[in-house]
N, C-alpha and C positions, 0 to 999 in steps of 0.2 A: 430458606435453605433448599439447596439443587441435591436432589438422588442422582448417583451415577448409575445409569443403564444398568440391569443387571447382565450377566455373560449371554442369558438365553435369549434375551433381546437384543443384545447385540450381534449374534448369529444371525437371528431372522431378517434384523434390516439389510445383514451383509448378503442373506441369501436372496433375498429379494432385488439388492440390487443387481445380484447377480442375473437373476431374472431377466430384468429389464435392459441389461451390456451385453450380456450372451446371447447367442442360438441357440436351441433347444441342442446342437450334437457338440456344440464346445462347453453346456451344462456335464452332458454326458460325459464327454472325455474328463473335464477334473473331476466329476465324481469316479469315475473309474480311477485315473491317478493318484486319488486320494485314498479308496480303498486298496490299491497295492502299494500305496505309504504304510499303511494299519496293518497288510499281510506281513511286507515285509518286516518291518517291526516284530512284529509277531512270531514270525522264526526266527529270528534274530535269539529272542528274548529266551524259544525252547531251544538254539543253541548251546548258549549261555550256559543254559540251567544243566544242557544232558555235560557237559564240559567240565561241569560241577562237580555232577555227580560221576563221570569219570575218574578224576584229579580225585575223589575225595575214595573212591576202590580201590584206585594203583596205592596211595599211600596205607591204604586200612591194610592194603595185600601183602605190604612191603613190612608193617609194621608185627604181623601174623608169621612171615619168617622167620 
């Protein structure tokens, strides 16, 4: 019986190959491009949430008149 790679192992071989296809500054740029995918996400998500919590005042406020 064959184990499928776990996820953490298959990262490592991907980052390794990356290693060995990249230059050390096109390493650099998708880890930068990758960390402003995770930011952006990320406000996105405290958009979201403050939108919520807007939407959910204007009705509490409407419903207090």
């Amino acid at each position: 019986m064959r184990r499928e790679p776990t996820m953490h192992t298959t990262l490592r071989v991907l980052e390794r190959l990356e290693g060995l296809l990249l230059s050390g500054e096109q390493r650099t740029a998708r880890r930068n491009a990758w960390n402003a995918v995770l930011e952006d996400r990320r406000r996105a998500r405290a958009r979201g949430e403050a939108a919520a919590r807007l939407e959910a005042a204007a009705t509490g406020a409407r419903r207090a008149t």
